[in-house]
C-alpha positions as CSV (number, residue, x, y, z in Angstrom):
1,X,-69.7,-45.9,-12.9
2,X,-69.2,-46.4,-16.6
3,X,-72.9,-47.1,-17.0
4,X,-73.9,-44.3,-15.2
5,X,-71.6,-41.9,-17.6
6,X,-73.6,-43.7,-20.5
7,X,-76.5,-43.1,-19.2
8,X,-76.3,-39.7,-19.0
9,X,-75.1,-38.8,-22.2
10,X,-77.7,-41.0,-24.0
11,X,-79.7,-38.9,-22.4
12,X,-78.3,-35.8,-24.6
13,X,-80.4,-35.5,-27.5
14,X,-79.3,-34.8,-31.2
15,X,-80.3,-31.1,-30.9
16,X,-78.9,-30.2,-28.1
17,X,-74.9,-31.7,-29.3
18,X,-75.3,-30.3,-32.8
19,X,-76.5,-26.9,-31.4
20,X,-72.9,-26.8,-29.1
21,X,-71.3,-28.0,-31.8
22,X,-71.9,-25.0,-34.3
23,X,-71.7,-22.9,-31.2
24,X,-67.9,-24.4,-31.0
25,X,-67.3,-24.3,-34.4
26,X,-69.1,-21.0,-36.0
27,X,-66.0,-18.8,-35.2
28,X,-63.4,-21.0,-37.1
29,X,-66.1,-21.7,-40.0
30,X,-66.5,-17.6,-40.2
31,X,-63.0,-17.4,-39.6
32,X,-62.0,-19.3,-42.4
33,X,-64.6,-18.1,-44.7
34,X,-63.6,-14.4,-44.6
35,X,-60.1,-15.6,-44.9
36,X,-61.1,-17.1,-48.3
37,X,-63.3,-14.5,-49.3
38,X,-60.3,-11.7,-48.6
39,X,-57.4,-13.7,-49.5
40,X,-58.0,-15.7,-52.7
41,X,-58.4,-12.9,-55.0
42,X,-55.5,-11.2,-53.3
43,X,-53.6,-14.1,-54.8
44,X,-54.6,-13.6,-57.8
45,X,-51.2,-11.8,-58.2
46,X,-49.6,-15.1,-58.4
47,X,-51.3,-15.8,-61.3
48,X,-50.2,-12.6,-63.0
49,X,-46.7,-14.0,-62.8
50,X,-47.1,-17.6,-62.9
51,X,-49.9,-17.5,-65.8
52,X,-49.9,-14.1,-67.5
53,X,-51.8,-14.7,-70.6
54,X,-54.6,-15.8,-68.7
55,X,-54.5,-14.0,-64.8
56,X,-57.5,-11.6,-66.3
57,X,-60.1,-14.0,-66.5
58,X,-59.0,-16.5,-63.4
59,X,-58.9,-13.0,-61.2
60,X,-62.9,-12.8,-62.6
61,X,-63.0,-16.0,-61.4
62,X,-61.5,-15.5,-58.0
63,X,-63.7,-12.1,-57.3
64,X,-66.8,-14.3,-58.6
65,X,-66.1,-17.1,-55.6
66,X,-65.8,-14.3,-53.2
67,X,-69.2,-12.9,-54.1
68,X,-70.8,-16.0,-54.2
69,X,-69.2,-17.1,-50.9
70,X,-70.1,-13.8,-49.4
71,X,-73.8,-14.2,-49.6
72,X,-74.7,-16.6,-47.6
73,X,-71.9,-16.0,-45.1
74,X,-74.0,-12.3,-44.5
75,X,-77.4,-13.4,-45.0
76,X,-76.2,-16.8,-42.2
77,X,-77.8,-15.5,-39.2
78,X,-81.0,-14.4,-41.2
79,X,-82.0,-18.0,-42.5
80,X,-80.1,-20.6,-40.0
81,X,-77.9,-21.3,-42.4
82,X,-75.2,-24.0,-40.6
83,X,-71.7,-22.5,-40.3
84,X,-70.5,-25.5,-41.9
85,X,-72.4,-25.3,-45.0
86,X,-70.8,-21.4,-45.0
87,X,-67.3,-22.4,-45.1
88,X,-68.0,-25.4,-47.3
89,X,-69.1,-23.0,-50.3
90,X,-65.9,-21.6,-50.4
91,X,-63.6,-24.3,-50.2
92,X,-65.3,-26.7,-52.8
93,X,-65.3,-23.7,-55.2
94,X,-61.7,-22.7,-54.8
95,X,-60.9,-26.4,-55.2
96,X,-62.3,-26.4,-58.3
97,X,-60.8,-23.0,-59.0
98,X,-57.2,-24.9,-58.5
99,X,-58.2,-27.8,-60.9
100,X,-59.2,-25.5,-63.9
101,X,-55.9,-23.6,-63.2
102,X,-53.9,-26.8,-63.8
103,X,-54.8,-26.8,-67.8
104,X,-53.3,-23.4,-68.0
105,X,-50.3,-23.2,-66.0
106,X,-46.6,-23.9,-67.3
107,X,-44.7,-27.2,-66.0
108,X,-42.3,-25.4,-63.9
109,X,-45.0,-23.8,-61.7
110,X,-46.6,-27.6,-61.6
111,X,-45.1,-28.4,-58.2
112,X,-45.8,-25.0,-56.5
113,X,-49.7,-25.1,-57.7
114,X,-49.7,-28.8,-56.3
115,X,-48.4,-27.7,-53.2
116,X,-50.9,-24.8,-53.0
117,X,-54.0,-27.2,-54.1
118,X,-52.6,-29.1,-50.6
119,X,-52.4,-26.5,-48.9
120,X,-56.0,-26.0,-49.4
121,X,-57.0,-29.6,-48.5
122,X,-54.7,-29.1,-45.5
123,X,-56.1,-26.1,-43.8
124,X,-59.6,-27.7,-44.5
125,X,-58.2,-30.6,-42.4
126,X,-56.9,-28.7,-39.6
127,X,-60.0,-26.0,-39.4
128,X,-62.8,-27.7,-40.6
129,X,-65.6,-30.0,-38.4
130,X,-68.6,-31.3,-40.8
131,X,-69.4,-34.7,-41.8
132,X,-67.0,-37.1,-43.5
133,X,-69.6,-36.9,-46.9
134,X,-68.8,-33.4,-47.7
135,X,-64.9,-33.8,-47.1
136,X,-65.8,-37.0,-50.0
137,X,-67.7,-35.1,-52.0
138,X,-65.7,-32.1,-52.1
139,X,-62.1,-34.7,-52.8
140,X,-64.2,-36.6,-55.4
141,X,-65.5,-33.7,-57.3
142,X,-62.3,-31.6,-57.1
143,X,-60.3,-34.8,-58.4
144,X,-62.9,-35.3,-61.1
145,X,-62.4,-31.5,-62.7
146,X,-58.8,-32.0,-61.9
147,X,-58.5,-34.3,-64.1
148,X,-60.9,-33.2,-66.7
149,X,-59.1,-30.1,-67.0
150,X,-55.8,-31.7,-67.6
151,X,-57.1,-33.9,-70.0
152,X,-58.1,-30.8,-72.2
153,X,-54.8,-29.6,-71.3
154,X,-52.0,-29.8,-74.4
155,X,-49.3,-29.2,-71.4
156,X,-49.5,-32.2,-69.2
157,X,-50.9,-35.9,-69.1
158,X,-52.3,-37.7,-66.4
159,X,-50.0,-39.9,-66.0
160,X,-47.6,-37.0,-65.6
161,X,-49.5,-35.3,-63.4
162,X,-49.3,-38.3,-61.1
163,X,-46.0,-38.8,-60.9
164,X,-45.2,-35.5,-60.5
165,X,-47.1,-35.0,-57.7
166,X,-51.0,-35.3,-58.2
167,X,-50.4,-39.1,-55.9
168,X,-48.9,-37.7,-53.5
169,X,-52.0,-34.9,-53.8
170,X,-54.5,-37.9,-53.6
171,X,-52.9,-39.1,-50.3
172,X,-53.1,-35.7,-48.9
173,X,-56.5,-35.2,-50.2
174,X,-56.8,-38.5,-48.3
175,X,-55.6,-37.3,-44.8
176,X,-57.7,-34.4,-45.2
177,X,-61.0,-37.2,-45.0
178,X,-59.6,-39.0,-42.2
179,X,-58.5,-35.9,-40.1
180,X,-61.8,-34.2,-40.4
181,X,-63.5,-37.3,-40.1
182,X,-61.8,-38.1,-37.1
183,X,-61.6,-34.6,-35.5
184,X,-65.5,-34.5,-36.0
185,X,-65.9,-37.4,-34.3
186,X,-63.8,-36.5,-31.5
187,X,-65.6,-32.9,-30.5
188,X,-68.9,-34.5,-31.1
189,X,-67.8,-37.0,-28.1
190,X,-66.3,-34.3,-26.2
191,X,-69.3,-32.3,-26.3
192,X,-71.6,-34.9,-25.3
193,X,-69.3,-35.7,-22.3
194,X,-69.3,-31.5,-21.7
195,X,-73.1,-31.6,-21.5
196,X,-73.4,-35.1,-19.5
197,X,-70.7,-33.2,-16.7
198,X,-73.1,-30.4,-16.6
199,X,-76.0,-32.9,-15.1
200,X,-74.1,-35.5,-13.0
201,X,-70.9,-35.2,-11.5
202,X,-69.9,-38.6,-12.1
203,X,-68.6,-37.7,-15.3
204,X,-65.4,-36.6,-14.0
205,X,-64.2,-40.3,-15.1
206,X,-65.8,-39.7,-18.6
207,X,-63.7,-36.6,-19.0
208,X,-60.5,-39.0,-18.6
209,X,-61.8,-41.8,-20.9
210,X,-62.0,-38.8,-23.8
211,X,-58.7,-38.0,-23.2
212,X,-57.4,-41.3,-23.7
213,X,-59.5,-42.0,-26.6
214,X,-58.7,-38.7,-27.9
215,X,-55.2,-39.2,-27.7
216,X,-55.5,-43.0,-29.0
217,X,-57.7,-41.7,-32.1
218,X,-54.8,-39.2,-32.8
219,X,-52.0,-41.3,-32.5
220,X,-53.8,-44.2,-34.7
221,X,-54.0,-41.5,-37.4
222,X,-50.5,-40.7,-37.3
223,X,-49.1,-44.2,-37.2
224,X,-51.1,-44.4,-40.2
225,X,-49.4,-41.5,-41.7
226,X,-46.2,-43.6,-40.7
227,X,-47.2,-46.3,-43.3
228,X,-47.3,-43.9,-45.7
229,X,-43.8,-42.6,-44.9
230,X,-42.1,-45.8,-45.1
231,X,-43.7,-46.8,-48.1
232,X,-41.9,-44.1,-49.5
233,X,-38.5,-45.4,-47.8
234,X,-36.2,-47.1,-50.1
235,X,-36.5,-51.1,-49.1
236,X,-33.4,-52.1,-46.8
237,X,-33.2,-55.3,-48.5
238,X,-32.9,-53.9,-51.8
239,X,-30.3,-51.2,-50.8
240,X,-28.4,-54.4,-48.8
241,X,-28.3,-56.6,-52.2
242,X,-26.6,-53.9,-54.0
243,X,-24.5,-52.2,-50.5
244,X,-22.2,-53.9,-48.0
245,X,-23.5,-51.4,-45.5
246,X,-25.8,-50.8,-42.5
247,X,-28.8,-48.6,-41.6
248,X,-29.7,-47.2,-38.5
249,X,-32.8,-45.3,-38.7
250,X,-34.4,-44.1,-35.1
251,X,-37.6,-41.5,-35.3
252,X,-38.1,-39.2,-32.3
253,X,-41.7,-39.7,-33.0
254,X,-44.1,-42.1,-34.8
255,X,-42.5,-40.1,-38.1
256,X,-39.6,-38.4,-38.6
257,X,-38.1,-35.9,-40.6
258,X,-34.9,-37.8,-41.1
259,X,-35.0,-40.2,-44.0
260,X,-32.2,-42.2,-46.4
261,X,-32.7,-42.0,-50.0
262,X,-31.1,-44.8,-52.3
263,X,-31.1,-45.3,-56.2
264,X,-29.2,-47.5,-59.2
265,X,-28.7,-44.9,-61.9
266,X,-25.9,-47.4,-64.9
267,X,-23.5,-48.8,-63.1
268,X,-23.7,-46.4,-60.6
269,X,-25.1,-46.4,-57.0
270,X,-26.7,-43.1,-54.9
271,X,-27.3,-43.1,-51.4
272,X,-27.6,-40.2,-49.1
273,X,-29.1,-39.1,-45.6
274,X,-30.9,-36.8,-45.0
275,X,-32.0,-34.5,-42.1
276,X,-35.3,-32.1,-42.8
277,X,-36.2,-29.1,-40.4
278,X,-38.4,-30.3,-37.6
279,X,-39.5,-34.0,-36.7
280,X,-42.7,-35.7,-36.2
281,X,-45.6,-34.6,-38.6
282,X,-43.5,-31.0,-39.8
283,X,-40.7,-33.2,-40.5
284,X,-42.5,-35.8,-41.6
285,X,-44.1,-33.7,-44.6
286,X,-41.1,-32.1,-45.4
287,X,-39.4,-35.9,-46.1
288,X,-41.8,-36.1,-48.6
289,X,-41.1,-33.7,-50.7
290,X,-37.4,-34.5,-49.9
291,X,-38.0,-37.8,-51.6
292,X,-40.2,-36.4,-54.4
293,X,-37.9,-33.9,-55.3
294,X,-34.6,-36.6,-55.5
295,X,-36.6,-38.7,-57.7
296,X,-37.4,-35.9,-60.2
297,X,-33.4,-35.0,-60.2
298,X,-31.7,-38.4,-60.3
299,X,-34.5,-40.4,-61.3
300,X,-36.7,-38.5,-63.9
301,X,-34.2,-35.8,-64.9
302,X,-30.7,-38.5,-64.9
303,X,-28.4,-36.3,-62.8
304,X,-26.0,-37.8,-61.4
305,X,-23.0,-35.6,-60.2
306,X,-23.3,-35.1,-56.3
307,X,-23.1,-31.4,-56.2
308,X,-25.5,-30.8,-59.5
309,X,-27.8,-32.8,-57.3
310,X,-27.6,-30.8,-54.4
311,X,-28.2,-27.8,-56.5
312,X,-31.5,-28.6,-58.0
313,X,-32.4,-30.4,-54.7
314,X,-31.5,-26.8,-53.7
315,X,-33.2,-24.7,-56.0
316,X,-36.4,-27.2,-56.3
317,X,-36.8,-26.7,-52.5
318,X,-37.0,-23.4,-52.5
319,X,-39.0,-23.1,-55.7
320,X,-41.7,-25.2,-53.8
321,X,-41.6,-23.7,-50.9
322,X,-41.7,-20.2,-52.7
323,X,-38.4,-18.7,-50.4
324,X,-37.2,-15.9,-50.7
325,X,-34.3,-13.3,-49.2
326,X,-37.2,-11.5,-47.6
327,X,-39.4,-14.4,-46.8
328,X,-39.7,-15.9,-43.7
329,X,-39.9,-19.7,-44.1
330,X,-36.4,-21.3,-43.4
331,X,-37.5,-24.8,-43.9
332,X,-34.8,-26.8,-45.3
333,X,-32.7,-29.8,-45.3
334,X,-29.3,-30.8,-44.7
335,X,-28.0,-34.0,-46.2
336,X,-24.6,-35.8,-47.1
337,X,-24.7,-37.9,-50.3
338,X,-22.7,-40.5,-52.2
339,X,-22.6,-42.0,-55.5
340,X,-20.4,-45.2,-55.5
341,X,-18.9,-46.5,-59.1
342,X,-18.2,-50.1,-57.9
343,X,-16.9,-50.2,-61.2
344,X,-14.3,-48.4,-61.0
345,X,-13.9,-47.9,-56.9
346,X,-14.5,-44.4,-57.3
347,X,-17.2,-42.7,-54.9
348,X,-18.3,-38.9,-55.1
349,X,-19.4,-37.0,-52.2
350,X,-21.2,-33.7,-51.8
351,X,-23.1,-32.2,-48.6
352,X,-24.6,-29.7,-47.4
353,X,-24.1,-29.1,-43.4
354,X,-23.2,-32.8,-43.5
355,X,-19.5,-34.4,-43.0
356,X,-18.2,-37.8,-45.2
357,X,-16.4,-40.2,-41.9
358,X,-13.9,-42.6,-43.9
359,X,-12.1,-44.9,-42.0
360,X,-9.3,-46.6,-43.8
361,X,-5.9,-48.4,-42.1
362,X,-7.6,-47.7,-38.9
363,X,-7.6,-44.1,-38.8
364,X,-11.0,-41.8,-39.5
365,X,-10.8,-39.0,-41.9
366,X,-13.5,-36.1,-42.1
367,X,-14.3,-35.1,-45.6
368,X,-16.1,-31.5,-44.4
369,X,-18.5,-30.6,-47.1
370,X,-20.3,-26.9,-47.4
371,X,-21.5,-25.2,-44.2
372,X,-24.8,-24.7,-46.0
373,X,-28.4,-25.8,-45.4
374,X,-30.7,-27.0,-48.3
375,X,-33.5,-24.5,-48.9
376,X,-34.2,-21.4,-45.8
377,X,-33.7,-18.2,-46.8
378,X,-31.7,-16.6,-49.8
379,X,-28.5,-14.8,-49.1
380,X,-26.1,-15.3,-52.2
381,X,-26.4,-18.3,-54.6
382,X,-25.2,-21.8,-52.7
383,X,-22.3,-23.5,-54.3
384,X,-21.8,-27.4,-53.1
385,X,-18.6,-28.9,-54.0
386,X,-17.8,-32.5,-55.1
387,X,-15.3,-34.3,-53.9
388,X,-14.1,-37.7,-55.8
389,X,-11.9,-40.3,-53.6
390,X,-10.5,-43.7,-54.5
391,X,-11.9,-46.5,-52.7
392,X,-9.8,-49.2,-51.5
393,X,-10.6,-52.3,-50.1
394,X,-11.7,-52.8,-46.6
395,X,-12.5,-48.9,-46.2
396,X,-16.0,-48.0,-44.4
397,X,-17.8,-44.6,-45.2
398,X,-20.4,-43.4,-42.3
399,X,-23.3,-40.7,-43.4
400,X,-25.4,-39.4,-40.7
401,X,-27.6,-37.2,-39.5
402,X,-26.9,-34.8,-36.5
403,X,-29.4,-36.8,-34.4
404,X,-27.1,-39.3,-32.5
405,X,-24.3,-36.5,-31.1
406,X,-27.3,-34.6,-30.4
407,X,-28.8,-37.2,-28.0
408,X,-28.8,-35.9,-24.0
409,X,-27.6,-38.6,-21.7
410,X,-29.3,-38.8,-18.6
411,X,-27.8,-37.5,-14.7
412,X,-26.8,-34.4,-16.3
413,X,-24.1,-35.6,-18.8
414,X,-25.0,-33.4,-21.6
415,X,-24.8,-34.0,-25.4
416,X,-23.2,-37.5,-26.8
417,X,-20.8,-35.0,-29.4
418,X,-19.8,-35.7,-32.3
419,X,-16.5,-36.2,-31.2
420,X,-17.5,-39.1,-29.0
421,X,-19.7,-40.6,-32.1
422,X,-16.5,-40.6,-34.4
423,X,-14.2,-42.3,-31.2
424,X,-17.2,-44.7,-31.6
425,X,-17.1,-45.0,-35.3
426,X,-13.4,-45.9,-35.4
427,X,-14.0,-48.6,-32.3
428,X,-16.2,-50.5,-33.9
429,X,-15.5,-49.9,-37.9
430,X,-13.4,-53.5,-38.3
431,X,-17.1,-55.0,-37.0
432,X,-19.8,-56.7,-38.9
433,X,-21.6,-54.2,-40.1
434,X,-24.8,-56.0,-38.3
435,X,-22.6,-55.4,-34.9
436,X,-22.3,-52.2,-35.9
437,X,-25.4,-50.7,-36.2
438,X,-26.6,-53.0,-32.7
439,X,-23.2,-51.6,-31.2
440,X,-24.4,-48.2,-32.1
441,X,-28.0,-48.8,-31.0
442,X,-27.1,-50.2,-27.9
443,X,-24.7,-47.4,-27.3
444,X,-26.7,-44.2,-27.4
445,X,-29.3,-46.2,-25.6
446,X,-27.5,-46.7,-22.4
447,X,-26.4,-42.7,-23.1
448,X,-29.4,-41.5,-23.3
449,X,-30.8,-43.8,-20.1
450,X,-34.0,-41.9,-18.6
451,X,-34.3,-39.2,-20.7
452,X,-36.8,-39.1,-23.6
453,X,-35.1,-39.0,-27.4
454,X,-34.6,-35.2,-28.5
455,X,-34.2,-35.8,-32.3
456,X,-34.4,-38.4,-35.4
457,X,-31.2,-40.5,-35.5
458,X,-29.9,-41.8,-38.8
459,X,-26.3,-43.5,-39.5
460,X,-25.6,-45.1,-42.6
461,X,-22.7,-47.4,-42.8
462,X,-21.1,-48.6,-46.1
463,X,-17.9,-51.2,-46.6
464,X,-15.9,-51.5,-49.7
């Protein structure tokens, strides 16, 4: 059988897949390519408020793309001209539209142009089927006026601009390749299978191997994206030679949109967990710019008190998200964080949406923190509170996420609550902290039993 299903769709020639292809594809390339034409001089009010000495000539610029990219999407049908090549036009130029704005904007709009300039290379990604040259060429050019134009620039360097985000732009610009690449190859396969059904009906079985490989190609990209994630992640080892503690850290998916943040800042020690809107990819992409953004604070700009963290994590967020009171993104974070003086014994905590557990002379205390989410919309301006203990000896500190009381246990027992996880937390807190974490493991394991995980778990332990 699986010869014959070969032998039929060798049979397909060239023309006939790349003519169902642009048939597939011609109303997302037009799509898209209106979009661009309507929409990117509309943002040229942005730039009248991110870049006002200069919005007059980069809206000339904006109306100029549109005209150009408007001429061969109307004269398309006239000379053949492949939908792909029509949407390409616009997106290479208004990459290179994004590159020259990067020698003229101010640094505290850099992270909210970088996050446009993805944007762009993400939508290309997700809507966009040509060959993996042009998504190359486009990248390489782009990267190449990118970083001409911040050369010329007297605002920022390049190494600035890497660490401040043009990396984590290459990776994207990256994905973008590999998801277009692989998506092309994908509905090129699925259309030769289409056609081959049409002429034998032994190709039912075809139609299941391209499901399979479909799904295989797609997870292989993402548990590539997965490498990139944990490369992010704080080593464990490293955190361990400077902690007493534990870390269990248990994605839904192949990524997550919990993650654990760690840094030595002096003599001091931060460490924090944090839970991002969504899981899987959404969550995944908002961990990253979690992470980014705690670098820039604790890192980069040497803050160190636990609720002036949580502010400018706060404020940063929503800065690069661009939220407003009106707006109607409520992506966010919540996240409970520490800084230990070992020094001393002292430890600071601040949170937002997420509880301190201490356990000391056998009894568990809750240190509740602010009932407020990182980033979402705007109602009044957040305030997070610190609060400073004295460690003793012997005392264990848990910071979690909200994933582990949140896991359903099979034959209709409901949700683990968090009042069972701190009964569990105080049973096992005199442990090994290696016991702990497999105690834990083990635990909402047998809980959960048949049913599938419903959320990212993370529980960090720590022993003075």
């Amino acid at each position: 059988m699986h010869k014959v299903t070969h032998q039929w769709t060798s049979e397909i020639t060239e023309a006939q897949w790349k003519a169902e292809l642009e048939k597939s594809s011609v109303k997302f390339h037009v799509l898209v390519c209106w979009l661009a034409i309507i929409f990117n001089p509309i943002f040229g009010i942005t730039d009248y408020h991110n870049i006002p000495d200069s919005w007059q000539h980069i809206l000339v610029i904006r109306l100029t793309i549109s005209v150009i990219s408007l001429v061969p999407l109307l004269l398309r049908k006239q000379f053949s001209i492949p939908s792909y090549i029509i949407v390409f036009i616009p997106f290479l130029l208004i990459s290179l539209q994004n590159a020259y704005t990067f020698g003229l904007i101010a640094i505290h709009n850099f992270t909210g142009h970088v996050l446009n300039y993805m944007a762009l290379f993400i939508g290309a990604g997700m809507f966009i089927l040509w060959r993996w040259q042009y998504s190359v060429f486009m990248v390489v050019l782009s990267m190449l006026a990118t970083a001409l134009f911040v050369n010329v620039s007297t605002t920022f360097t390049i190494e600035w601009v890497l660490v401040e985000g043009g990396l984590l732009l290459i990776v994207v610009a990256f994905f973008m390749i590999l998801l277009i690449q692989t998506r092309y190859s994908l509905t090129v396969r699925e259309i030769k299978a289409r056609l081959a059904l049409a002429a034998a009906n032994d190709e039912l079985l075809e139609q299941k191997e391209i499901i399979e490989s479909k799904n295989k190609d797609i997870t292989d990209s993402i548990r590539y994206a997965r490498r990139i994630q944990e490369s992010i992640l704080p080593s464990q080892i490293l955190i361990k030679k400077e902690l007493n503690c534990f870390i269990l850290y248990k994605p839904k998916d192949i990524v997550s949109g919990d993650f654990y943040w760690f840094a030595v800042k002096d003599d001091l020690i931060i460490i924090a967990a944090v839970d991002c809107t969504g899981h899987g990819v959404p969550g995944a992409f908002m961990s990253v710019l979690g992470n980014s953004i705690l670098n820039q604070i604790v890192n980069e700009n040497d803050i160190v008190n636990p609720s002036e963290i949580l502010f400018q994590l706060d404020k940063r967020v929503r800065n690069a998200l661009q939220q407003s009171a009106d707006g109607k993104s409520q992506d966010g974070m919540d996240i409970g964080l520490c800084v230990i003086d070992k020094v001393n014994q002292k430890m600071g905590y601040a949170g937002a949406k997420r509880p301190l557990y201490l356990v000391r002379d056998g009894e568990l205390s809750e240190i509740k923190v602010n009932k407020i989410s990182i980033g979402g919309k705007i109602e009044e301006q957040p305030v997070f509170e610190s609060v400073v203990l004295q460690m003793q000896a012997n005392d264990m500190i848990y910071l979690s996420t909200d994933g582990y009381a949140d896991q359903f246990g099979d034959a209709g027992k409901g949700k683990y609550m968090t009042k069972n996880f701190k009964k569990r937390l105080l049973s096992i807190q005199s442990d090994h902290l290696s016991t702990q974490a497999q105690t834990l493991d083990t635990e909402i394991d047998q809980w959960r039993g048949t049913e599938k995980q419903t959320d990212d778990i993370l529980v960090i332990g720590v022993r003075f």
